[in-house]
ZAFI-224682 format. One line per 10 residues: number of its first residue (from 1); their letters; for each residue x, y, z of C-alpha. Coordinates in Angstrom, 2 decimals, decimal comma. Layout:
<pts>
NUM = A = X/Y/Z; ...
</pts>
This chain:
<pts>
1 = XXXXXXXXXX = 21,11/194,39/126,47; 18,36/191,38/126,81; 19,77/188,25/128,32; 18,47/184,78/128,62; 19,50/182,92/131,76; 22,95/183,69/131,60; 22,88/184,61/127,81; 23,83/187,78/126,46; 22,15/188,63/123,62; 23,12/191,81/121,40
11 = XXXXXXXXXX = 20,58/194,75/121,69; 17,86/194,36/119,98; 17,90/190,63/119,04; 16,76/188,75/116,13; 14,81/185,77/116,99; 13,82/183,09/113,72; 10,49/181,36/115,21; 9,90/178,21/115,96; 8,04/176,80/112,21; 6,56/173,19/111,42
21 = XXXXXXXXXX = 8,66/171,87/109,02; 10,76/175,03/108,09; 12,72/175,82/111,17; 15,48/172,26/110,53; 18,50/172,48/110,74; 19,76/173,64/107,27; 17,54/176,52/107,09; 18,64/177,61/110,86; 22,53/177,37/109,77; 21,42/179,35/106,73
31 = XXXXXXXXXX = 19,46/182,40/108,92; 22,34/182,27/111,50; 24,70/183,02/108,51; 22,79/185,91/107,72; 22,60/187,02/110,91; 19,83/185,57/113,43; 20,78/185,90/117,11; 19,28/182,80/118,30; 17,24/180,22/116,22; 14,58/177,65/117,82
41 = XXXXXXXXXX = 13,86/174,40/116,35; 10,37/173,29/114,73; 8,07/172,26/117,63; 8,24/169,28/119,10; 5,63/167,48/120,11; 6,44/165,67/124,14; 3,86/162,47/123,39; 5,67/162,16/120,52; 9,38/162,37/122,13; 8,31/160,10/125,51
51 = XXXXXXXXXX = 7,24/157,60/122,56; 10,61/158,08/120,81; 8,85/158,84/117,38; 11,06/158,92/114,78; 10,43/162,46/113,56; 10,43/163,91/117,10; 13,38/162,56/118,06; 15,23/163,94/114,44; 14,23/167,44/115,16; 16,82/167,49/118,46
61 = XXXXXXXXXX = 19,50/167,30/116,15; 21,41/170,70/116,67; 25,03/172,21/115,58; 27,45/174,26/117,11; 27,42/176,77/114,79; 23,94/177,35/115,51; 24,14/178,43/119,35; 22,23/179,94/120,87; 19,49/177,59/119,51; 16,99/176,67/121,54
71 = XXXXXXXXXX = 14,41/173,55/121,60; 10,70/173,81/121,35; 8,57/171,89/122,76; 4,64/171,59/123,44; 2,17/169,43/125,03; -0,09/169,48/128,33; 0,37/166,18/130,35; 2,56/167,72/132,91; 4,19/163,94/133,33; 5,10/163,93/129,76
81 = XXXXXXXXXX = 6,27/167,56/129,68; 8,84/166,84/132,30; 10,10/163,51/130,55; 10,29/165,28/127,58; 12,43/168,05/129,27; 15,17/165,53/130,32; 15,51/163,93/126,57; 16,07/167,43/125,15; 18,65/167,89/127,63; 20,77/165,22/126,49
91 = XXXXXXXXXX = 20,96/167,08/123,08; 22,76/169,98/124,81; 20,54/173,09/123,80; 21,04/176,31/125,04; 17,09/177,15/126,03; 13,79/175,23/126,12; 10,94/176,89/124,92; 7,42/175,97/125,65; 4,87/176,55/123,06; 1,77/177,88/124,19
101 = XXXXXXXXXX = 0,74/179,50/121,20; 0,55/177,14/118,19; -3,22/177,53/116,75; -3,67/174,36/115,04; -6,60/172,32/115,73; -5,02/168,99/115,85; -2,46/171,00/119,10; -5,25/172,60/120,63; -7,41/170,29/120,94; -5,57/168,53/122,85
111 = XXXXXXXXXX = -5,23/171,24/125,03; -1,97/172,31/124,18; -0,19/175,04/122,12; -2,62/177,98/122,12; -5,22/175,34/123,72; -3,47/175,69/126,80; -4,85/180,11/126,97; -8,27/178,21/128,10; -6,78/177,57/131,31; -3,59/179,68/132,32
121 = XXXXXXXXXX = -3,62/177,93/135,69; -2,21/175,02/133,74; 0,11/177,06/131,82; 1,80/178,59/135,05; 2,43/175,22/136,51; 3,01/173,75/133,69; 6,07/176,04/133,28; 6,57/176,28/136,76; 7,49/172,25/137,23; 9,65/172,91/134,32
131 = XXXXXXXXXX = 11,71/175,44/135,77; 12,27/173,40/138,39; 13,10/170,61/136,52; 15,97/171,85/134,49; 19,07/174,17/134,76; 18,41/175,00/131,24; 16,36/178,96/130,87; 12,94/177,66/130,09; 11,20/180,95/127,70; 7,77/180,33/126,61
141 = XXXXXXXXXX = 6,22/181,41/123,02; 2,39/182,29/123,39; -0,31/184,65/121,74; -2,30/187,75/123,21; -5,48/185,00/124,23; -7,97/183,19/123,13; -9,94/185,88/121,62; -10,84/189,17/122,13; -12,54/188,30/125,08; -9,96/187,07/126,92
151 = XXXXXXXXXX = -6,60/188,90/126,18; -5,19/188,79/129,71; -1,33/188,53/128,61; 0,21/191,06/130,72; -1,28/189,15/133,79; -0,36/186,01/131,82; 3,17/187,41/131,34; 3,74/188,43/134,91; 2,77/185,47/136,11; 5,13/183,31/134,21
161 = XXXXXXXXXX = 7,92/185,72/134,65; 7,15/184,59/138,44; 7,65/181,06/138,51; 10,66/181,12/136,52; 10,46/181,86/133,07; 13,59/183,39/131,63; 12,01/185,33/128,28; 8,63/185,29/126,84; 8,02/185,86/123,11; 4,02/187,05/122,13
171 = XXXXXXXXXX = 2,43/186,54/118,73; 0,15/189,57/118,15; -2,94/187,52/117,41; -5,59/185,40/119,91; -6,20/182,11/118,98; -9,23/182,91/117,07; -7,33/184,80/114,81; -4,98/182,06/113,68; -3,25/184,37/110,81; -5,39/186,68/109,97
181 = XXXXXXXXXX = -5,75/189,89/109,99; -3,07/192,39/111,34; -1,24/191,54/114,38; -1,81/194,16/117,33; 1,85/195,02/119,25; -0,09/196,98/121,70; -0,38/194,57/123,93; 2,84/193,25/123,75; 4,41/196,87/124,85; 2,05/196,96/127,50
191 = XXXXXXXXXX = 3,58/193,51/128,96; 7,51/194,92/128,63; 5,75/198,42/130,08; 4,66/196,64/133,16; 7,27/197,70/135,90; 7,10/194,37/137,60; 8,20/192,97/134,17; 12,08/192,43/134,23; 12,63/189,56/131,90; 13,13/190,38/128,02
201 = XXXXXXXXXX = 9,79/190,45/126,17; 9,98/189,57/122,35; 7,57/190,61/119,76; 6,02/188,07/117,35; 3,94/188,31/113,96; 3,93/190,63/111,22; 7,48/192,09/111,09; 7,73/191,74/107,30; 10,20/194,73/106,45; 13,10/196,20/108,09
211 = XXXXXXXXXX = 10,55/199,43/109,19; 8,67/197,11/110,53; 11,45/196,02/112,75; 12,33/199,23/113,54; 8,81/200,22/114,87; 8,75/197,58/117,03; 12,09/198,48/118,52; 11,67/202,33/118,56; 7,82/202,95/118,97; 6,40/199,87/120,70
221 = XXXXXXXXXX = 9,72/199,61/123,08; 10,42/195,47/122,63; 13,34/193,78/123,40; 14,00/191,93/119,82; 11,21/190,60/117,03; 10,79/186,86/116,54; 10,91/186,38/112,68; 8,82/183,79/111,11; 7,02/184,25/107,76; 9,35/186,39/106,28
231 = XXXXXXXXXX = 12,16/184,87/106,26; 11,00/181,37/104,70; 12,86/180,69/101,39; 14,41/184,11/102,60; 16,95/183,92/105,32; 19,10/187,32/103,70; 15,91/188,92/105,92; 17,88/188,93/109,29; 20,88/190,52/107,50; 18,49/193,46/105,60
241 = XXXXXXXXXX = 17,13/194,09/108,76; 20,38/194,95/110,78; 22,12/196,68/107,72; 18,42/199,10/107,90; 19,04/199,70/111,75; 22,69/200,90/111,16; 22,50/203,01/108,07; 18,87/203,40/107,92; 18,86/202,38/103,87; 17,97/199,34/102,42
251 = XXXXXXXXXX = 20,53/196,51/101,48; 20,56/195,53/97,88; 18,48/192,40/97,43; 20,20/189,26/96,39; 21,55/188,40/93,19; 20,22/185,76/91,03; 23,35/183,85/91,47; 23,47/184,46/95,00; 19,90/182,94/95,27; 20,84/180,00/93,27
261 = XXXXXXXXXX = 23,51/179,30/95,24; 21,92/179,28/98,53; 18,85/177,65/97,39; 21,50/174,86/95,99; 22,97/174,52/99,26; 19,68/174,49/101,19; 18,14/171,24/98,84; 21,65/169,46/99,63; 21,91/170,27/103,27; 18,16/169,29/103,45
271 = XXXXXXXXXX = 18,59/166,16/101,81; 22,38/165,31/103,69; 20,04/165,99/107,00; 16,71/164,12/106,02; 17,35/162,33/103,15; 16,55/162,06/99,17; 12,32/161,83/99,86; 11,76/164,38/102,67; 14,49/166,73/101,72; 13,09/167,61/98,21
281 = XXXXXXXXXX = 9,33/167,54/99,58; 10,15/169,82/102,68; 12,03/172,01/100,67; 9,83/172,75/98,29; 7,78/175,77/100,39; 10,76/178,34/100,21; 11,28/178,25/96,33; 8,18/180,54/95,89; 10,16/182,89/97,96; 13,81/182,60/96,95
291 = XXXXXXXXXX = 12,39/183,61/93,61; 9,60/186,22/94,34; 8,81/188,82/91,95; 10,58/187,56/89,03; 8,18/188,14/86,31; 7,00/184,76/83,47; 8,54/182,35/86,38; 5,40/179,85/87,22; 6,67/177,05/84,25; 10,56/177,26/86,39
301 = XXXXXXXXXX = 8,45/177,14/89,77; 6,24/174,48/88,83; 9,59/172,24/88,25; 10,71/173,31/91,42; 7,65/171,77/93,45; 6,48/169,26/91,25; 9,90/167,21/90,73; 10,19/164,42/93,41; 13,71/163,63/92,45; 16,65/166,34/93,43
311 = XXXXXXXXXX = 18,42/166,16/90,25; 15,23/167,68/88,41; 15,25/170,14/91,10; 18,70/171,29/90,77; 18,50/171,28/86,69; 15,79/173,82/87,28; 17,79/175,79/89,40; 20,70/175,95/86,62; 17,82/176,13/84,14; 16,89/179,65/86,02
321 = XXXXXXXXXX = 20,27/181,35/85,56; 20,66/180,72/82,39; 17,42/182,10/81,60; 16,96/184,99/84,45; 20,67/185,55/85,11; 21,65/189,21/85,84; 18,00/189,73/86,69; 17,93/192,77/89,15; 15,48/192,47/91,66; 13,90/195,34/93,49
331 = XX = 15,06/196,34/97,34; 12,12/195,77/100,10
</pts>
């Protein structure tokens, strides 16, 4: 079984990524309550913490019930790295992950998330002086390279693994790809099939359905999938997945009212965390999901992510099971 630092972990972990404005903490307690093994927070940028910007500094908040939860963090000023590193301590997390695979343009070109594959020098002693700078397992999150050209991740891997780094999770896509296209596990196995390779290696991108779990487990030989994508406004995911791996059949999907419910409690943990304003906006990107495939739903939706004031939201919600309830959606 995979362990992080001094972290057992269950066989074949669930991991729920690290996402911009998704990963807070109601919608972690929500996955962990379904059954994610360890949750990271939304990234985090280090200029921003050092400066002790307000919405860095709210994304430390993390709960007990959420452990192991780990803190992400990105940048490339090694100075500011390491003074970030000893804020996050004081919030008591249970890893520090460094992000070295984030394509947006406004990270990278700065030279950090996936920026940071132009010069893996820099991201070796980058996470090197972490190491060193914290008791805390330091795990890194990164891609397969730049671009086709330059995929040198079980190098990249080994290297890290080298000066310290306690896990590694790898997004099947270079940078160039951003999110397109199909993401290649290939190289991923070869990085856990290295034999100098002794730390767990997660897999990252395009696990979408329990089988696809399953084949990266049984044919591609990782130690757990990072889920991102597929579990926004649908955090029953973890729970589908690990009922498929013990019976091999698929979990009936959520009820209506069971949706309803947990969408409910999601809007009023999200506005209890980061108030009336943000709460409702940032909220707004899992509806699509927590209601996906029910058919003559856009006029319900469009309440959903229009309203800027929670009560509208939550009359829409009531508004849905009273029209939809006892809908039976199909399994996965």
């Amino acid at each position: 079984m995979p362990k992080i630092g001094n972290i057992q972990l269950p066989n074949f972990p669930l991991l729920l990524a690290p996402m911009e404005d998704v990963s807070d903490p109601p919608f972690r307690a929500l996955c962990k309550e379904q059954g994610a093994d360890v949750v990271y927070t939304e990234f985090i940028s280090s200029e921003g913490l050092i400066r002790d910007a307000a919405k860095s500094v709210m994304k430390l908040d993390i709960y007990e019930k959420e452990r192991p939860v780990g803190i992400q963090i990105f940048g490339a000023n090694l100075e500011s790295m390491l003074q970030s590193v000893e804020i996050v301590e004081k919030s008591n997390p249970d890893i520090i992950d460094i992000n070295f695979g984030c394509p947006v343009k406004k990270v990278v070109s700065k030279g950090a998330g996936a920026g940071i594959l132009k010069d893996i020098d820099l991201m070796v002693s980058l996470t090197e002086a972490m190491v060193k700078h914290t008791k805390l397992p330091i795990t890194v999150k990164t891609r397969l390279g730049w671009d086709d050209d330059s995929i040198k991740i079980v190098e990249v891997a080994e290297r890290l693994q080298d000066v310290g780094c306690a896990a590694i999770a790898i997004h099947g896509r270079t940078r160039a790809q951003m999110y397109k296209g199909n993401a290649n596990w290939a190289p991923i196995a070869e990085v856990k099939n290295n034999q100098r390779m002794h730390i767990p290696v997660f897999g990252n991108g395009d696990v979408d359905t329990p089988e696809a779990a399953m084949k990266m487990r049984d044919e591609y030989g990782l130690d757990g999938a990072m889920i991102g994508r597929a579990s926004i406004g649908y955090p029953w995911f973890f729970r589908e997945v690990k009922h498929f791996f013990e019976t091999g059949t698929h979990l009936n999907p959520p009820t209506m009212e069971e949706r309803v419910a947990v969408a409910k409690r999601h809007l009023e943990m999200a506005i209890a965390w980061k108030g009336e304003l943000l709460g409702v906006f940032e909220t707004r990107r899992h509806y699509t999901n927590y209601f996906k495939g029910i058919p003559n739903f856009k006029e319900h939706r469009m309440k959903m992510v229009t309203s800027d004031h929670s009560e509208e939201v939550f009359a829409a919600f009531d508004e849905v099971l009273e029209v939809f309830g006892g809908y039976e959606f199909s399994s996965l």
